[in-house]
RODRENTOR-171525 format. One record per residue (C-alpha): residue in three letters; x, y, z. Coordinates in steps of 0.25 Angstrom, whole numbers, plus 5000, padded with zeros to 4 digits. Layout:
REM residues N
ALAXYZ
...
//
This chain:
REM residues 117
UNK485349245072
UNK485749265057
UNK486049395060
UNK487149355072
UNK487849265061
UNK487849355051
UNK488449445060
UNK489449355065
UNK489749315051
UNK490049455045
UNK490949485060
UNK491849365057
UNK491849385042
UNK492149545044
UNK493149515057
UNK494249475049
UNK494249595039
UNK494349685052
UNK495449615055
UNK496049615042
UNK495849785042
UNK496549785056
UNK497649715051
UNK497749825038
UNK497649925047
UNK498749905055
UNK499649865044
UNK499350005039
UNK499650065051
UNK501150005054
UNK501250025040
UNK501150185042
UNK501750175057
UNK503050115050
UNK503150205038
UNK503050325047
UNK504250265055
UNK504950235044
UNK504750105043
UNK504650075028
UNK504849945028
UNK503649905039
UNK502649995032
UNK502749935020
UNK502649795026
UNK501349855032
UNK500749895021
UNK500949785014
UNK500249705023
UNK499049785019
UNK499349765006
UNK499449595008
UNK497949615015
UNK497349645002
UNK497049795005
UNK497649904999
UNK497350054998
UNK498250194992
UNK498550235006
UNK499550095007
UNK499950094995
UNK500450244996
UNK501050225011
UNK501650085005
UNK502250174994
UNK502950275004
UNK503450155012
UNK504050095001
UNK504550224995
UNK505250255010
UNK505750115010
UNK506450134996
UNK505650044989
UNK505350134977
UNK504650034969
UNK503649984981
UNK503350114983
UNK503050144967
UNK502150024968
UNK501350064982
UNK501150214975
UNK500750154962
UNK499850054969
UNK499150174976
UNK498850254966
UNK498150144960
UNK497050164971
UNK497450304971
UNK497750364958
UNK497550514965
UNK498450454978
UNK499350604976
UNK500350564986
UNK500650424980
UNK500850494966
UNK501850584972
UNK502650454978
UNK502450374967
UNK503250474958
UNK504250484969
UNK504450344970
UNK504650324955
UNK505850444956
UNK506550344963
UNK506350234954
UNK507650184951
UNK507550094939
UNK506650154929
UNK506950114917
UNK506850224905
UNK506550164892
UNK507250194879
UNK506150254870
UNK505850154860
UNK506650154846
UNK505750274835
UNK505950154821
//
């Protein structure tokens, strides 16, 4: 019998983190079924949901990047690459976007080269 609880335990502990994964899942998926129809928009409020559940990984951030990046929010995207390559230094694809994104940084500021007295 201490088995049966056990095991009933560990399937009402476990039930809602399946649940929970399900969810993620789906967000991910009419996250990339709305950026492939060009609906930039949508798929970045998908992945943002993933993102409010606490789970994270290169892959979203780099898909969140390009969303971003196609919805002309060049500093989202600056962030969602940058935020990859934290996980992922060696991420090549988020690298080349990354320098992408900052060419179309519009205000970078230059500063003056500090006075030589």
């Amino acid at each position: 019998m201490p088995g049966l609880r056990r095991l009933l335990l560990l399937f009402f502990i476990a039930s809602p983190l399946f649940a929970v994964g399900e969810d993620i899942s789906q967000f991910y998926k009419n996250g990339m079924d709305a950026y492939k129809n060009g609906q930039y928009d949508l798929a970045i409020q998908e992945f943002e949901s993933i993102l409010s559940n606490n789970w994270d990984s290169s892959e979203l951030y780099y898909n969140l990047g390009n969303a971003f990046f196609r919805s002309g929010n060049t500093a989202g995207a600056v962030w969602a690459f940058e935020s990859c390559l934290k996980l992922s230094p060696t991420h090549s694809d988020a690298q080349y976007n990354l320098k992408l994104a900052n060419l179309k940084v519009i205000d970078r500021m230059d500063l003056p080269d500090p006075p030589l007295y």
